[in-house]
Biotite code that builds the C-alpha atoms (Angstrom):
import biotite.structure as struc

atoms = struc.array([
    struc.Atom([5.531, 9.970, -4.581], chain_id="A", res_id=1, res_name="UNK", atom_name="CA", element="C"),
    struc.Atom([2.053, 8.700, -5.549], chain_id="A", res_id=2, res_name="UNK", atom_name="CA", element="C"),
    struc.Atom([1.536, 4.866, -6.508], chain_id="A", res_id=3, res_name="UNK", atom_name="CA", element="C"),
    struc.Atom([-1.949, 3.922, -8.595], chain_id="A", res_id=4, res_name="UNK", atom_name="CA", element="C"),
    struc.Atom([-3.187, 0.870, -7.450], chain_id="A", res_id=5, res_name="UNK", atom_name="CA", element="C"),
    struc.Atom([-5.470, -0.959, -10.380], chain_id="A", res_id=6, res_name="UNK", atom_name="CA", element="C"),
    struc.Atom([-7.514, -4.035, -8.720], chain_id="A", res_id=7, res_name="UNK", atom_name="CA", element="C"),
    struc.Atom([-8.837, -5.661, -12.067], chain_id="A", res_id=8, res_name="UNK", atom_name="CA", element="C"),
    struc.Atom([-11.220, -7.953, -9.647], chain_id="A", res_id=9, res_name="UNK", atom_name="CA", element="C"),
    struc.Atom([-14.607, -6.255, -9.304], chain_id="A", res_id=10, res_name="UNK", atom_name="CA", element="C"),
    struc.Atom([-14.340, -6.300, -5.539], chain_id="A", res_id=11, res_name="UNK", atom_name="CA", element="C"),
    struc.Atom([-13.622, -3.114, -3.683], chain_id="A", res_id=12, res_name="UNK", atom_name="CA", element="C"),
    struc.Atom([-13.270, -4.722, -0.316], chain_id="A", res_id=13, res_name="UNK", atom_name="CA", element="C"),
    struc.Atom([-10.930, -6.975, -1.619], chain_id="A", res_id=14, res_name="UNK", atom_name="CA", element="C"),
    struc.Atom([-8.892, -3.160, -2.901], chain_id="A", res_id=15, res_name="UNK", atom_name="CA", element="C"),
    struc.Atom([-9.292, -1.993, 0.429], chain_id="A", res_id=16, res_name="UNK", atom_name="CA", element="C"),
    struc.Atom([-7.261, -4.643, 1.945], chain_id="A", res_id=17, res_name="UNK", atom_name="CA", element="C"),
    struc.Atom([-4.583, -4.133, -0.502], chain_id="A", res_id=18, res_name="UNK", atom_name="CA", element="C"),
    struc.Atom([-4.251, -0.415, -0.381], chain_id="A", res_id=19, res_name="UNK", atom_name="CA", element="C"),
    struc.Atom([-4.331, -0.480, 3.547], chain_id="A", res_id=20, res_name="UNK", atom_name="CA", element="C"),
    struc.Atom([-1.290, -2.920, 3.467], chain_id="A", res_id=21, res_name="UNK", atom_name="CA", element="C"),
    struc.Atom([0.527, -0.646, 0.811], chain_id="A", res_id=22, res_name="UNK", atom_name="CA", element="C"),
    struc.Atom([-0.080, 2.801, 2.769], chain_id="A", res_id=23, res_name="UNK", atom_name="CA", element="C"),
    struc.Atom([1.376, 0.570, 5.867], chain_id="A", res_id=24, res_name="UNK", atom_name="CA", element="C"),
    struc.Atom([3.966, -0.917, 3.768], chain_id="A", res_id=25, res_name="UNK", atom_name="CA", element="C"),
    struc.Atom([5.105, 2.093, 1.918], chain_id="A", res_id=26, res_name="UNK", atom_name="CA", element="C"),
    struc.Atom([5.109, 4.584, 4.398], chain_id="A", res_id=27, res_name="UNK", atom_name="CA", element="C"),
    struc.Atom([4.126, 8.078, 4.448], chain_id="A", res_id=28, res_name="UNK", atom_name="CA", element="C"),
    struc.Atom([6.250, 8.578, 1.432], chain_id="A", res_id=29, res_name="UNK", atom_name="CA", element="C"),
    struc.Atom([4.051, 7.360, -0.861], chain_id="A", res_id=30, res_name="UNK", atom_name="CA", element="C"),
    struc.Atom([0.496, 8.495, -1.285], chain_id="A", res_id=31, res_name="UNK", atom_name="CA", element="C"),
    struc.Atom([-1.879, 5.008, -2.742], chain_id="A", res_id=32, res_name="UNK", atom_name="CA", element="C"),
    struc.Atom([-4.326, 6.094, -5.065], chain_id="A", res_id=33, res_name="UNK", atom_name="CA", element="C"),
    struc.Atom([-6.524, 2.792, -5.230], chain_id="A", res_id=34, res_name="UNK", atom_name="CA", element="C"),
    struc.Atom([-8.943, 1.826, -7.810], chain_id="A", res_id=35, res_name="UNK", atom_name="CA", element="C"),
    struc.Atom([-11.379, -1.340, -8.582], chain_id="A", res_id=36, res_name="UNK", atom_name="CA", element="C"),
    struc.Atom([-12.584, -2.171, -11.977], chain_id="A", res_id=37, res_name="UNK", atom_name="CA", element="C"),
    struc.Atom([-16.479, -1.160, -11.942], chain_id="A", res_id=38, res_name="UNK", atom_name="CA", element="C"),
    struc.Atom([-17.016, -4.260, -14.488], chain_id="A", res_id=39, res_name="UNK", atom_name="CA", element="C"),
    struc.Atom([-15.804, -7.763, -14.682], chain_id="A", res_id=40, res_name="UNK", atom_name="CA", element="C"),
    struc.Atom([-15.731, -10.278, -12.340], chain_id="A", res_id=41, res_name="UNK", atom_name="CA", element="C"),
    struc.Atom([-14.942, -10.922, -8.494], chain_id="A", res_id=42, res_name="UNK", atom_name="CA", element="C"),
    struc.Atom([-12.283, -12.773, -9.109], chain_id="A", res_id=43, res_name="UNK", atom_name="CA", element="C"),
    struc.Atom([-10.419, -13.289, -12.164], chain_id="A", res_id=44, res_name="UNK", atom_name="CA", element="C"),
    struc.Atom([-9.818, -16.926, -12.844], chain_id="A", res_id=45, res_name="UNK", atom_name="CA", element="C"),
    struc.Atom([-10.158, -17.495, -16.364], chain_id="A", res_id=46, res_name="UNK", atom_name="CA", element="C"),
    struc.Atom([-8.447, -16.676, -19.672], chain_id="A", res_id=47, res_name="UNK", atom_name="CA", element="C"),
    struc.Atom([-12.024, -15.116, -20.381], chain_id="A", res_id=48, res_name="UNK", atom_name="CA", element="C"),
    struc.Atom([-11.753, -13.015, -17.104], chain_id="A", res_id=49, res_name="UNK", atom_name="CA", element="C"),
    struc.Atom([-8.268, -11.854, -17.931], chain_id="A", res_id=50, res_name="UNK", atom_name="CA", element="C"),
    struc.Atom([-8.818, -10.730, -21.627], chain_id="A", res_id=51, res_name="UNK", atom_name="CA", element="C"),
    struc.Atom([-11.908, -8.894, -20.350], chain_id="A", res_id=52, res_name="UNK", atom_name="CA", element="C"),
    struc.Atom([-10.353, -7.156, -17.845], chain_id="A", res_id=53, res_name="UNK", atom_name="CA", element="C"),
    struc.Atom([-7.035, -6.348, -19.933], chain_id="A", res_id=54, res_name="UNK", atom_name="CA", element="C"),
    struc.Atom([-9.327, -4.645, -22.021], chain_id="A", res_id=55, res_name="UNK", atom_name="CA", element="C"),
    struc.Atom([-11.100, -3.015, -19.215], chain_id="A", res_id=56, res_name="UNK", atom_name="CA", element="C"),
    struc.Atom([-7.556, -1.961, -17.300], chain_id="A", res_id=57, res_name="UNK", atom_name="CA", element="C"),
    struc.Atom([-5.964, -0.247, -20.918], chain_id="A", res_id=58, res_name="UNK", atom_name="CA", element="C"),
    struc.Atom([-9.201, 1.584, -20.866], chain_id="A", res_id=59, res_name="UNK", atom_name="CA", element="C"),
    struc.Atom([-8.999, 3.100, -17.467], chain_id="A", res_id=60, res_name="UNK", atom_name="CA", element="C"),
    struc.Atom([-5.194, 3.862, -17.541], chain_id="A", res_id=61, res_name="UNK", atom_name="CA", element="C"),
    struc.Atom([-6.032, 5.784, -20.880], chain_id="A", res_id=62, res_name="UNK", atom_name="CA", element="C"),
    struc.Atom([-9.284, 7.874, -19.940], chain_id="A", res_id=63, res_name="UNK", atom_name="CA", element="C"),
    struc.Atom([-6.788, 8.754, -16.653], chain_id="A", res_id=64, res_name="UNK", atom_name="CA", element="C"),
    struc.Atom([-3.911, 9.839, -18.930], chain_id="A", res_id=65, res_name="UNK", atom_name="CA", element="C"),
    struc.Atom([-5.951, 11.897, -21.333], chain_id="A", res_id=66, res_name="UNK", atom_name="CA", element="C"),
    struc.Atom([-8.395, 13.141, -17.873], chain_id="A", res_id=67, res_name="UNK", atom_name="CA", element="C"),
    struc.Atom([-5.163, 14.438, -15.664], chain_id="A", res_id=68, res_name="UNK", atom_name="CA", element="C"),
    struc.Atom([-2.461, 13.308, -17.670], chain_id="A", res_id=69, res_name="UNK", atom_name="CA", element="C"),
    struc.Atom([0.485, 11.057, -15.310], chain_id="A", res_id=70, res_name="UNK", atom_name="CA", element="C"),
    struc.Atom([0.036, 12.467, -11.817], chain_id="A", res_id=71, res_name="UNK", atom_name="CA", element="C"),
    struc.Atom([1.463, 9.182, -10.601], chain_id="A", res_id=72, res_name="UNK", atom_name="CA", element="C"),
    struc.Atom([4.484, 7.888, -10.181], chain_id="A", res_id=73, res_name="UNK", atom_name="CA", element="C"),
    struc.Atom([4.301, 4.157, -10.848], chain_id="A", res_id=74, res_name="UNK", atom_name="CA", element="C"),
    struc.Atom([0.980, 1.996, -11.642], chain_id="A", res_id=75, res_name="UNK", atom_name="CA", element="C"),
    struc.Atom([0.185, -1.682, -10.159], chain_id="A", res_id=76, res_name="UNK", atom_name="CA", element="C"),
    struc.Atom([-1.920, -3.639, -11.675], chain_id="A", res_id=77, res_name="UNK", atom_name="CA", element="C"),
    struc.Atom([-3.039, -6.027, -8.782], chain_id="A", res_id=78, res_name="UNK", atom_name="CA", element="C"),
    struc.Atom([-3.799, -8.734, -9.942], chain_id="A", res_id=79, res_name="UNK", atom_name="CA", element="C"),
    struc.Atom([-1.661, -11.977, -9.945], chain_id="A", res_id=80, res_name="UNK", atom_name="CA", element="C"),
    struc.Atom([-2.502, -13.031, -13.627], chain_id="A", res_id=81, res_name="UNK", atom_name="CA", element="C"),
    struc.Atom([-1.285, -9.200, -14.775], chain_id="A", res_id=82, res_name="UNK", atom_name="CA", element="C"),
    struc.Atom([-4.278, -8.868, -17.200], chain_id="A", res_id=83, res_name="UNK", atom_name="CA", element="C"),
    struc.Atom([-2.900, -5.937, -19.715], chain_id="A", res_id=84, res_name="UNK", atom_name="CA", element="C"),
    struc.Atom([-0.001, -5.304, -18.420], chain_id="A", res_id=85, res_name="UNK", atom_name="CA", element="C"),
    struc.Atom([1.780, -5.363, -21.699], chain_id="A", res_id=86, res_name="UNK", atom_name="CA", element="C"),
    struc.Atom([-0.785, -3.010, -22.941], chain_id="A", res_id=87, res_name="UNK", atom_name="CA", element="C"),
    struc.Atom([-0.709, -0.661, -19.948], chain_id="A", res_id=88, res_name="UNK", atom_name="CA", element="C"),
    struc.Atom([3.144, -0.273, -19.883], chain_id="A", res_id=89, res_name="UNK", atom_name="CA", element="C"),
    struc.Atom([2.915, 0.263, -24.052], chain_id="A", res_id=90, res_name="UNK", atom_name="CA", element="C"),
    struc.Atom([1.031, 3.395, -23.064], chain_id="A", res_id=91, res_name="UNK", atom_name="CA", element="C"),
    struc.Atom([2.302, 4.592, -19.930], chain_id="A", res_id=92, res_name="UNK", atom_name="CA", element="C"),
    struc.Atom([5.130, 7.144, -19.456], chain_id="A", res_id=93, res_name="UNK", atom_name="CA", element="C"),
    struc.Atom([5.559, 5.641, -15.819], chain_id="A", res_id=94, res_name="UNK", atom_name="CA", element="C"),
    struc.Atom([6.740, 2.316, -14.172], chain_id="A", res_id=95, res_name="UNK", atom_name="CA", element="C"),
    struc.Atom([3.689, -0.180, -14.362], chain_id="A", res_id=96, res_name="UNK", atom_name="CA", element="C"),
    struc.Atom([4.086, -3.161, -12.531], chain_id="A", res_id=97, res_name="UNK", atom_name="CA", element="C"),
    struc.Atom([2.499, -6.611, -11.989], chain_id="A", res_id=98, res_name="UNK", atom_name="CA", element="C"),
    struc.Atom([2.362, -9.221, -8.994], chain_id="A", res_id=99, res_name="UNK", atom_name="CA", element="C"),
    struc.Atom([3.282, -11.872, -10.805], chain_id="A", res_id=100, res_name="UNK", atom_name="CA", element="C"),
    struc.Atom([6.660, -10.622, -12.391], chain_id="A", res_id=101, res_name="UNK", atom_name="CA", element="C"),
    struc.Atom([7.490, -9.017, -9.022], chain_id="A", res_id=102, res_name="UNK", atom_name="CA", element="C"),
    struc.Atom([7.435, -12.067, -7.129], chain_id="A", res_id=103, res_name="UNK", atom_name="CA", element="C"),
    struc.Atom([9.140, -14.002, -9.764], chain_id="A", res_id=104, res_name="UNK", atom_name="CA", element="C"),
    struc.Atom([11.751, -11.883, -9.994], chain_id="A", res_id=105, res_name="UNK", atom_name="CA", element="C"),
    struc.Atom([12.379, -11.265, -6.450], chain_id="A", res_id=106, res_name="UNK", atom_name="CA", element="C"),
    struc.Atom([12.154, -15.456, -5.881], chain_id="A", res_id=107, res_name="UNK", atom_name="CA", element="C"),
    struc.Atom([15.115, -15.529, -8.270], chain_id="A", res_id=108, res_name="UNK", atom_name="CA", element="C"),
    struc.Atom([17.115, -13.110, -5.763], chain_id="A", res_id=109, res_name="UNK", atom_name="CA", element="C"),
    struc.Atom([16.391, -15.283, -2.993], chain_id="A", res_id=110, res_name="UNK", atom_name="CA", element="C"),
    struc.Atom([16.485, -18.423, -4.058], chain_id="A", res_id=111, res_name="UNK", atom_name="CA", element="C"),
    struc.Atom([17.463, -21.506, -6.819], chain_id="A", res_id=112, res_name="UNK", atom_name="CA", element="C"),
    struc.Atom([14.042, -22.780, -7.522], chain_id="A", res_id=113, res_name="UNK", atom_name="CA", element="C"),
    struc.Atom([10.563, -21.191, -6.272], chain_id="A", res_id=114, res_name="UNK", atom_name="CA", element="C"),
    struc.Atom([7.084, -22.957, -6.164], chain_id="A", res_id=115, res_name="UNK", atom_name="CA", element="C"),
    struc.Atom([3.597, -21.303, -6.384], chain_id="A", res_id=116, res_name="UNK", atom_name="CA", element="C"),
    struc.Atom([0.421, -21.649, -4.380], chain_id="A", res_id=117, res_name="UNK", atom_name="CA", element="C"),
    struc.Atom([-2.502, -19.368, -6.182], chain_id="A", res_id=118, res_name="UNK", atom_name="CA", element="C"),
    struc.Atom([-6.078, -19.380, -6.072], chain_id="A", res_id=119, res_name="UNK", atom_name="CA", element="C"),
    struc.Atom([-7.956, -20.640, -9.017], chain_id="A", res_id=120, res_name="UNK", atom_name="CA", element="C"),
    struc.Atom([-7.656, -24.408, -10.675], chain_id="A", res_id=121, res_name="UNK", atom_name="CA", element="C"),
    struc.Atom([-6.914, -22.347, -13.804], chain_id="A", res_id=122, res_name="UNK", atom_name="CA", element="C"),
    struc.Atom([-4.605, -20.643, -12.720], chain_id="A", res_id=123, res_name="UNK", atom_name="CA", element="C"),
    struc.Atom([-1.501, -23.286, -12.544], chain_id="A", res_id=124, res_name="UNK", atom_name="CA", element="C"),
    struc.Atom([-1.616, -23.604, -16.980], chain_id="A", res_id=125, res_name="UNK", atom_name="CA", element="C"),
    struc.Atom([-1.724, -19.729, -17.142], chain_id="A", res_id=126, res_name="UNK", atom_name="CA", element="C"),
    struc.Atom([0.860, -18.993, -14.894], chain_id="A", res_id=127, res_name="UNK", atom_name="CA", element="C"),
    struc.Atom([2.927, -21.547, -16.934], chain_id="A", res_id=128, res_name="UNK", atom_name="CA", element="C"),
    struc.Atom([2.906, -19.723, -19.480], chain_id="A", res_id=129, res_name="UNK", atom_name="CA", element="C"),
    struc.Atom([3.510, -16.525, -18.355], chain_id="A", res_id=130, res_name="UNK", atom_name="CA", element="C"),
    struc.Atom([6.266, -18.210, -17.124], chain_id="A", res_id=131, res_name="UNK", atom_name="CA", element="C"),
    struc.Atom([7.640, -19.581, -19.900], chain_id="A", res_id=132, res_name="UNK", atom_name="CA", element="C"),
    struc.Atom([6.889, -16.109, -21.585], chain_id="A", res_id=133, res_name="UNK", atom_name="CA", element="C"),
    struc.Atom([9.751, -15.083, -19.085], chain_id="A", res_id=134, res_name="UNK", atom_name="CA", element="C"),
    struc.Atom([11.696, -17.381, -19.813], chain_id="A", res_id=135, res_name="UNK", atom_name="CA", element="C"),
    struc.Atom([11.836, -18.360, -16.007], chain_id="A", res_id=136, res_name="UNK", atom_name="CA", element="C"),
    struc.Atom([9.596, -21.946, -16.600], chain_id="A", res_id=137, res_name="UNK", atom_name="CA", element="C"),
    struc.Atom([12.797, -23.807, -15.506], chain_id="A", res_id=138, res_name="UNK", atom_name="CA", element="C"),
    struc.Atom([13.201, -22.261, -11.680], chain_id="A", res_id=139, res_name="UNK", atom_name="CA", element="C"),
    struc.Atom([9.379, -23.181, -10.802], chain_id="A", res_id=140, res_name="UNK", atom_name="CA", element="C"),
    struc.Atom([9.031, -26.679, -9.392], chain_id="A", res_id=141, res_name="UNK", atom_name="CA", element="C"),
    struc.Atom([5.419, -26.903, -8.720], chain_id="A", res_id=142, res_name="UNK", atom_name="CA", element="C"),
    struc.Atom([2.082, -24.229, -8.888], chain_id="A", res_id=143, res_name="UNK", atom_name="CA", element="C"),
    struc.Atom([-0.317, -25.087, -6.236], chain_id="A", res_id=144, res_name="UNK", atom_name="CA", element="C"),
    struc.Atom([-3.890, -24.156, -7.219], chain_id="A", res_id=145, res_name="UNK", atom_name="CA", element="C"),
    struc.Atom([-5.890, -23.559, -4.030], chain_id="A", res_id=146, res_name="UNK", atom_name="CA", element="C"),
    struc.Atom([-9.908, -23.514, -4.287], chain_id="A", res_id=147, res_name="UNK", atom_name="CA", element="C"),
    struc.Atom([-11.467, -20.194, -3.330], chain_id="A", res_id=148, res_name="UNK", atom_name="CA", element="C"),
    struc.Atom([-14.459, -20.240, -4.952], chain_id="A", res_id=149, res_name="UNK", atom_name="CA", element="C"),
    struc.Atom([-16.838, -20.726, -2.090], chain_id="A", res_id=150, res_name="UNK", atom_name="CA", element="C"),
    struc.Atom([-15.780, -18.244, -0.326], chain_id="A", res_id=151, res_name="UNK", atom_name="CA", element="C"),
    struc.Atom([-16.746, -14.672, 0.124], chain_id="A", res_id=152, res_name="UNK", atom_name="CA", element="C"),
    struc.Atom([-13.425, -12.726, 0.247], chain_id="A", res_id=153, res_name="UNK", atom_name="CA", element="C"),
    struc.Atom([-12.240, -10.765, 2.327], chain_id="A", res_id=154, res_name="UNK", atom_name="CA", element="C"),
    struc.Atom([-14.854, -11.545, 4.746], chain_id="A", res_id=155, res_name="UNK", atom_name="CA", element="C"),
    struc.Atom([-13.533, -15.414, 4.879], chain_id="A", res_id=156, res_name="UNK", atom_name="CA", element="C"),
    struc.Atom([-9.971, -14.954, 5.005], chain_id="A", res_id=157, res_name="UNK", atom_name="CA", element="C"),
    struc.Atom([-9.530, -17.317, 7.983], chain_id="A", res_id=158, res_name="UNK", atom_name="CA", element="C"),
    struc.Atom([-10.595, -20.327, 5.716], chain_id="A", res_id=159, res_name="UNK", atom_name="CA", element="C"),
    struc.Atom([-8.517, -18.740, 3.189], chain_id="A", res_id=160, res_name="UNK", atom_name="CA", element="C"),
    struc.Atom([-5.277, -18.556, 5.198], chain_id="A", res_id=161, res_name="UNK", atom_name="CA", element="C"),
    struc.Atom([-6.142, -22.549, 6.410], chain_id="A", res_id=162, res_name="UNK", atom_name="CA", element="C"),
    struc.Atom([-6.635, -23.568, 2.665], chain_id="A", res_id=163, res_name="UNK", atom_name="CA", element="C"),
    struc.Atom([-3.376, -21.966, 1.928], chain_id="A", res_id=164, res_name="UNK", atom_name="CA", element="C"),
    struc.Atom([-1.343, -23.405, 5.167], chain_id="A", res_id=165, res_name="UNK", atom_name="CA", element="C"),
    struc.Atom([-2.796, -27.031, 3.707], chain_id="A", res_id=166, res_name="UNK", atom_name="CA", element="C"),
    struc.Atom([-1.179, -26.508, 0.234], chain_id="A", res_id=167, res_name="UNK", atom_name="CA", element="C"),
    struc.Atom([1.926, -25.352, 2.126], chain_id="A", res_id=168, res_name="UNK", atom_name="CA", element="C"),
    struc.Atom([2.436, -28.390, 4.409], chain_id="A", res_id=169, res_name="UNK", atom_name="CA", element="C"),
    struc.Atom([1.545, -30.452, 1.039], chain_id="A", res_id=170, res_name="UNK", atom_name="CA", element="C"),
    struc.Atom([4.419, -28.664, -1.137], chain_id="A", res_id=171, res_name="UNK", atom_name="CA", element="C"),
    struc.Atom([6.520, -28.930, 2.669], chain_id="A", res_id=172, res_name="UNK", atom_name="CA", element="C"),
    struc.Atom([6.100, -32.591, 2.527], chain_id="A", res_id=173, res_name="UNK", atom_name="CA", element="C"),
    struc.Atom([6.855, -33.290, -1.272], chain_id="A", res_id=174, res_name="UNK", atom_name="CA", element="C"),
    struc.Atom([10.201, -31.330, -1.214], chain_id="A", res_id=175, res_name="UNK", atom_name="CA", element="C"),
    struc.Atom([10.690, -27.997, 0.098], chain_id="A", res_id=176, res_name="UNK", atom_name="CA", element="C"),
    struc.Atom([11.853, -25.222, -2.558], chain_id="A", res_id=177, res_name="UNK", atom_name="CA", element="C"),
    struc.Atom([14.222, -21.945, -2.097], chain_id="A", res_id=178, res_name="UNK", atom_name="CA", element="C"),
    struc.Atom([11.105, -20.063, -1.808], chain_id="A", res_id=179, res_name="UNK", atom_name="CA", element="C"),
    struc.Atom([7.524, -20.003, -2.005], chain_id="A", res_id=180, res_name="UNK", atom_name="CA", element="C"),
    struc.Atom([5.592, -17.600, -3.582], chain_id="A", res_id=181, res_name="UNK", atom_name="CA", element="C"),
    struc.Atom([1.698, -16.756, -2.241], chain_id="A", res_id=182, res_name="UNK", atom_name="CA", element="C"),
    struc.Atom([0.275, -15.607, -5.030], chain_id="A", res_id=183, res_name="UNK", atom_name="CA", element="C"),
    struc.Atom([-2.942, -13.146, -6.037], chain_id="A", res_id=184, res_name="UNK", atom_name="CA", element="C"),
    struc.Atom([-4.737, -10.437, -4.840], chain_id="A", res_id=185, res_name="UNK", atom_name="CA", element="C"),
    struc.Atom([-6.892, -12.627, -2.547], chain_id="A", res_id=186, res_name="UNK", atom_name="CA", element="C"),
    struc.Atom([-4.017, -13.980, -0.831], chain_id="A", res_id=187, res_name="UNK", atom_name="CA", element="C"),
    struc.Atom([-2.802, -10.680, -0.301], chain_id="A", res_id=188, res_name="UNK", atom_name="CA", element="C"),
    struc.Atom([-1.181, -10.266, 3.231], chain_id="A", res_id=189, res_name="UNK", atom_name="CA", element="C"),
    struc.Atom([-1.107, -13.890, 4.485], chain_id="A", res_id=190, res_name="UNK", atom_name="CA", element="C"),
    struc.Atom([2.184, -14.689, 4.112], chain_id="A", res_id=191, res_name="UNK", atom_name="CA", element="C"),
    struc.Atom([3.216, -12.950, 6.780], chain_id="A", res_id=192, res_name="UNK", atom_name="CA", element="C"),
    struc.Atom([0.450, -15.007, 9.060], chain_id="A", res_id=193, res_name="UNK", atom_name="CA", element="C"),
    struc.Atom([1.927, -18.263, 7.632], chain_id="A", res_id=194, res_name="UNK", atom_name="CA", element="C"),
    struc.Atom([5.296, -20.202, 8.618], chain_id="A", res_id=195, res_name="UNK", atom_name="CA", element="C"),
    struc.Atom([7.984, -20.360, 6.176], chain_id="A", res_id=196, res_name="UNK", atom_name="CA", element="C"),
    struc.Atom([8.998, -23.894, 4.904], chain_id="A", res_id=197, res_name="UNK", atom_name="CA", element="C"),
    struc.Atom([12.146, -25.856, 6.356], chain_id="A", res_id=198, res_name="UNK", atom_name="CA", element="C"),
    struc.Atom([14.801, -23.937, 4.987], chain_id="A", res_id=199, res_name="UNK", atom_name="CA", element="C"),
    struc.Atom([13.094, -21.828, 2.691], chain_id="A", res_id=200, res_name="UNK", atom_name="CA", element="C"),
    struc.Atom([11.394, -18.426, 2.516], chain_id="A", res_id=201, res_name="UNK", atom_name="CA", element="C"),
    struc.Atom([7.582, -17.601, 2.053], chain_id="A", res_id=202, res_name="UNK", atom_name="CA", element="C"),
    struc.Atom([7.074, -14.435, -0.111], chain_id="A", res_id=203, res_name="UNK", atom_name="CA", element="C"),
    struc.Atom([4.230, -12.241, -0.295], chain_id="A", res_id=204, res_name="UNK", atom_name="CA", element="C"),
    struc.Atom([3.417, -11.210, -4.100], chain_id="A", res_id=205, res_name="UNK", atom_name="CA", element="C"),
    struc.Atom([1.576, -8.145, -3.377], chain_id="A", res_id=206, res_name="UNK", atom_name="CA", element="C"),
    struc.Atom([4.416, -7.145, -0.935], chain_id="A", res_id=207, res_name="UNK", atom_name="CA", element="C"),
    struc.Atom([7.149, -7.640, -3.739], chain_id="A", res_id=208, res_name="UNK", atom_name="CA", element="C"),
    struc.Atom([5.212, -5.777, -6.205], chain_id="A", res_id=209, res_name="UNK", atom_name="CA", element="C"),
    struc.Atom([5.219, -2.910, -3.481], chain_id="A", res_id=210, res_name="UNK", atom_name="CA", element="C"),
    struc.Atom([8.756, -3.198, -3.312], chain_id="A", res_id=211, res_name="UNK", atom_name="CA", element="C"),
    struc.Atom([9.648, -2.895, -6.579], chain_id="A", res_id=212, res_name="UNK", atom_name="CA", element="C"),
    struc.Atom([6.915, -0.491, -7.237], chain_id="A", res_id=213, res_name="UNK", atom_name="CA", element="C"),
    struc.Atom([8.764, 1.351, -4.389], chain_id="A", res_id=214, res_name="UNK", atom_name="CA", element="C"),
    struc.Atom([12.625, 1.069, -5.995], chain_id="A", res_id=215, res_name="UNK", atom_name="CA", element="C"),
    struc.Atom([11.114, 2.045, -9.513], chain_id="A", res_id=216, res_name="UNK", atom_name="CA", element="C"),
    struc.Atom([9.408, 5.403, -8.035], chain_id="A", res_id=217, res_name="UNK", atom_name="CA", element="C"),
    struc.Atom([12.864, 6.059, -6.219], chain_id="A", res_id=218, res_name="UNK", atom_name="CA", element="C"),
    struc.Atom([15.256, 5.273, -9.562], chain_id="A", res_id=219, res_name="UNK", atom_name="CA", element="C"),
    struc.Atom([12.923, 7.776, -11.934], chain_id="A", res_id=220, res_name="UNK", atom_name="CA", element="C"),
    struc.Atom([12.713, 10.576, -9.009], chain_id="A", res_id=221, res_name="UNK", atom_name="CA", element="C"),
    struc.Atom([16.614, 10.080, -8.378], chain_id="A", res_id=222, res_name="UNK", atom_name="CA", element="C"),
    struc.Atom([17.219, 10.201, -12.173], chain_id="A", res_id=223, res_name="UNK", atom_name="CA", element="C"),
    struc.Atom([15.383, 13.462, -11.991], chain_id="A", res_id=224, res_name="UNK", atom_name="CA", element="C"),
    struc.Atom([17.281, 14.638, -9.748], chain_id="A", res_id=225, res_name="UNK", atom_name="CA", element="C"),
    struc.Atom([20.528, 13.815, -11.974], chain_id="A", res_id=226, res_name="UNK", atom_name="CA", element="C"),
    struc.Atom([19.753, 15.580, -14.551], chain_id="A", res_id=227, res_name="UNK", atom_name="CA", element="C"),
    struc.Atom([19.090, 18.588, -13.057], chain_id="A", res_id=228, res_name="UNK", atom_name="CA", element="C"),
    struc.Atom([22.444, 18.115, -11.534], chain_id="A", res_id=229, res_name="UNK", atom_name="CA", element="C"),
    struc.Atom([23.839, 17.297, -15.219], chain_id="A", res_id=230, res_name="UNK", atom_name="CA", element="C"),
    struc.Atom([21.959, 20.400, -16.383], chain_id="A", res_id=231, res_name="UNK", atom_name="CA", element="C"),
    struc.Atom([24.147, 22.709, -14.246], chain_id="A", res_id=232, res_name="UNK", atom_name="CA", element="C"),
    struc.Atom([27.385, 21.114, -15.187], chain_id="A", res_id=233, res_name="UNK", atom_name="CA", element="C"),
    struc.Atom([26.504, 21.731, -18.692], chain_id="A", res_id=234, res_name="UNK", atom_name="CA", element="C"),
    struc.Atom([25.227, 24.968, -17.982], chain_id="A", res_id=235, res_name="UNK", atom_name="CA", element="C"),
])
């Protein structure tokens, strides 16, 4: 199975990070086929940023489609915001998936009510309303905007992961929720270097996008495999 990782940020170290945690996370079974958007910004933090690189993402998914034509098995856009991801699944015959959604979705499984802590001090309004575009608005308690903007990323990830473990203790210390969600590509990994709220659960984004990217791949090459099987009962 092969899984196309889209990094809308204009930052390849930042890509390299996340498709050496997928290969690890994902096994052998799935080959990562990693790309980062030659145009843009850094970081997206902005409704600007994100319309600019929806535009860009739609653009690269298409010139791969009509260049090779699928050759992948599911595409995630990684990128916590999900810029285009409407767009890219309108035009994909695959599973496209987004960090955002995955984590959302996955909090529900886990949990009554999740809170947020993203980079960005945009972020918190635009993740409301993606949200509310879910119709999810109602299980978030609080989206914790932590300031990233100083640093150089990866490179600083140390004063990233202390930044992050501050907003933590904060949302600790105000009431603890079912689960916690570290969100965006910069944060990508550090959940796992983090401790978990009193009786709640820390979730990695990136790592639940991988996992559903991971059950998607496995439903479309098992329903494959069915209808062959349904092909020779017929036959």
């Amino acid at each position: 199975m092969r899984l196309l990782l889209l990094n809308g940020n204009s930052n390849a170290a930042m890509t390299a990070v996340m498709a050496d945690r997928a290969r690890h996370w994902l096994g052998e079974s799935v080959t990562v086929i990693e790309e980062t958007a030659e145009e843009g910004v850094p970081y997206i933090g902005s409704r600007r940023d994100c319309a600019l690189t929806a535009a860009s993402t739609v653009r690269r998914v298409e010139a791969r489609l009509a260049r090779s034509g699928v050759e992948v098995e599911a595409i995630l856009l990684a990128c916590f915001g999900e810029p285009g991801l409407d767009a890219v699944r309108e035009i994909s015959p695959v599973p496209v998936l987004g960090m955002l959604e995955a984590s959302v979705l996955s909090a529900l499984q886990l949990g009554e009510r999740f809170a947020i802590i993203t980079p960005g001090a945009r972020w918190p309004r635009m993740i409301e309303e993606r949200l509310h575009a879910l119709g999810v608005s109602h299980h978030c308690l609080e989206i914790v905007p932590v300031v990233i903007d100083d640093l150089a990323l990866p490179a600083q990830r140390d004063e990233a992961r202390t930044r992050v473990a501050e907003a933590l203790a904060g949302l600790e210390a105000r009431g603890s929720p079912s689960v916690v969600i570290i969100g965006g590509a910069a944060f990508a990994g550090l959940a796992r270097e983090l401790s978990a709220p009193e009786g709640g659960r820390l979730l990695d984004a990136f790592d639940a996008a991988l996992a559903q990217s991971l059950a998607l791949m496995r439903l479309e090459k098992d329903g494959d495999c069915r209808d062959v099987v349904d092909a020779k009962f017929r036959g």
